[in-house]
N, C-alpha and C positions, 0 to 999 in steps of 0.2 A: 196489773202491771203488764202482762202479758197479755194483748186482746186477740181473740180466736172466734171464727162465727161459720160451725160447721154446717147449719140452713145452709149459708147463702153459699157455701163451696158446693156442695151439694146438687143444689137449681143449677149454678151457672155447668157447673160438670154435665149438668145434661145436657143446658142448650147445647157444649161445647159437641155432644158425641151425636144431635140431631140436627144440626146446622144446614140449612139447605147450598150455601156459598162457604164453605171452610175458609174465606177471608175475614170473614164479620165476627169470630173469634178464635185466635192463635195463641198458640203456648210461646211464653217468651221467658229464657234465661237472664240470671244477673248474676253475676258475681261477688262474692263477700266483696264488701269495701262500696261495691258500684252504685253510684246516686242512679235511683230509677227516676224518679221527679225531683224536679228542680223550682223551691221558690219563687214564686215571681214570673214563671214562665205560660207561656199559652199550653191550655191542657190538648193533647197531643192524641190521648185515649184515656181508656177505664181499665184500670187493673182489680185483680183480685189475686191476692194469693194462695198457692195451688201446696205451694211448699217452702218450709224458712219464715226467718223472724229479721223484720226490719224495724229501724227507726223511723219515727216521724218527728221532725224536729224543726223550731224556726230559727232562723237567723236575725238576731236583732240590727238594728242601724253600729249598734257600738261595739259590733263584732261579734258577739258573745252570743252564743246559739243554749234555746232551750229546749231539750227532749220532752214534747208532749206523751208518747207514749210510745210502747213496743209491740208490732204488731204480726201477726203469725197465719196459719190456716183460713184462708176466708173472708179474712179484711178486706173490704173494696179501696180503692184509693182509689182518688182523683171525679166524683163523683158530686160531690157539692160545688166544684168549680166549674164544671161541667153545667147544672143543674142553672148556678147562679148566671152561669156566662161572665167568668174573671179567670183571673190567672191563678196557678198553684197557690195557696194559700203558706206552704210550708213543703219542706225538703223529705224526702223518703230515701234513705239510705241500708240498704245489705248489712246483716251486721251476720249473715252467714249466707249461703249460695239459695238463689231463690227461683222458684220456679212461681209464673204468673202469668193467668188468664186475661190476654189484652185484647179488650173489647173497643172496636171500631167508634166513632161516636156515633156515626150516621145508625148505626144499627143499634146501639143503648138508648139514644134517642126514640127511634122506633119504637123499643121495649117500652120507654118509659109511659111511649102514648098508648100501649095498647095490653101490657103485659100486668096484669094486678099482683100476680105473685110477686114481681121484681119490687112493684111498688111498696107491698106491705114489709120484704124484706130490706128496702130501703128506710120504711119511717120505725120498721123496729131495730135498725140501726143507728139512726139519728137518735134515738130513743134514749137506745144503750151507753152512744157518747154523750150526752144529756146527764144522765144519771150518773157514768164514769168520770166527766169532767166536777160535777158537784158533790161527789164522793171524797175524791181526789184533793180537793179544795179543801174540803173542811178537815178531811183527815191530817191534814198540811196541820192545819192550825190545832188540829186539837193533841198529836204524838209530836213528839223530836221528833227531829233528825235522824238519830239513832235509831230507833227502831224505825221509822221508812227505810233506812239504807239496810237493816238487819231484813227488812223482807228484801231486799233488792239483790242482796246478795244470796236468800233461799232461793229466790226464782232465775238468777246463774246459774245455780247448783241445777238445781232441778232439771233447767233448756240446755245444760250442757255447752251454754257460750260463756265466753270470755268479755266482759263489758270493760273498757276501759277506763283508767280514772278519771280522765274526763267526760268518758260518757255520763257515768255515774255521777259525776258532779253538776252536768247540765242537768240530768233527769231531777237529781234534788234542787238542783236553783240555787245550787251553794260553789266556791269558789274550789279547784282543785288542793288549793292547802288548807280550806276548812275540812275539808274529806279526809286526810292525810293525820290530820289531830283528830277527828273522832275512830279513825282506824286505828291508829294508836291507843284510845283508850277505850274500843274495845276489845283486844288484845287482852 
C-alpha cells in the first residue's frame, strides 16, 4: 500500500552530496495538497523522495480518478516517461509535505548510459511494480472490499495521515457512498 525503496534513497543521497555541478541534483519542497506531476504533461525532471508520502493517481476521460498507489521514502517518479520519451503517464500529489531529490534530465540521462548501479536499481524497480501491480490485481479479486479498506485504514493509522473518503474510494475503485455503507457496517 504504502511503497518505500530505501537502495535507491540511499545511491541518489550520495550522488546528491558528490555532485561535481550542485545543479544536476537539487532538493525541492511541496506542500501537502501540491500536484508535483501532472498527467499528460512533458516530463520536466526525475524525482525521488527524500521525505513524505504522495499519491500517484490517474485521471480518467469521465472524471473520475484512480489511486494506483501510495508512495514514500525513495520512490523515483517520472522515470518511465523519461526512459519512454511520453508524457507523465499519471498525476503525483502531496498527501503530506514532501521533500524530493529533482534530478536534471540531461544528467539522469548521463546516468543512465553510464551508471550500472542506477540501472540495476532501476529494473529492481520496475521489478517491484511488476510484482506489486500483479499482487494488487489478484488480491482485488480474491478478499472484499472490506478487508482491502480494513488494511487501508491500518496503514493511516500506522503513517499517521489522514486519507480522505474519496481518497480511499479512488484507491479501492469503489464509489464514495459504497465506502460510507461498508464503514457503516464495520462499525
Amino acid at each position: 500500500m504504502l511503497r518505500t525503496n530505501h537502495k535507491f534513497l540511499k545511491y541518489l543521497e550520495q550522488l546528491y552530496h558528490q555532485q561535481d555541478h550542485k545543479k544536476d541534483i537539487v532538493l525541492e519542497s511541496f506542500g501537502q495538497g501540491k500536484e508535483i506531476l501532472i498527467q499528460d504533461q512533458k516530463p520536466s525532471q526525475v524525482l525521488l523522495i527524500k521525505d513524505g508520502i504522495a499519491k500517484c493517481y490517474v485521471a480518467e476521460e469521465n472524471g473520475k480518478e484512480y489511486i494506483v498507489e501510495f508512495l514514500g521514502m525513495g520512490e523515483i517518479i517520472g522515470e518511465v516517461e523519461l526512459i519512454k520519451n511520453i508524457n507523465y503517464l499519471c498525476s503525483i500529489q502531496a498527501m503530506t509535505d514532501i521533500i524530493a531529490y529533482s534530478v536534471s534530465i540531461p544528467y539522469f540521462k548521463s546516468l543512465i548510459q553510464k551508471d550500472i548501479t542506477l540501472n540495476n536499481l532501476l529494473l529492481d524497480s520496475f521489478a517491484e511494480r511488476v510484482i506489486n501491480t500483479s499482487s494488487r490485481a489478484s488480491y482485488q479479486q480474491l478478499y472484499t472490499t472490506e478487508h482491502t479498506l480494513t488494511q487501508l485504514l491500518t496503514m493511516q493509522e500506522k503513517q499517521g495521515i489522514q486519507l480522505s473518503k474519496e481518497d480511499m474510494a479512488d484507491y479501492l475503485g469503489i464509489t464514495v457512498r459504497s465506502l460510507n455503507r461498508i464503514l457503516k457496517d464495520l462499525k
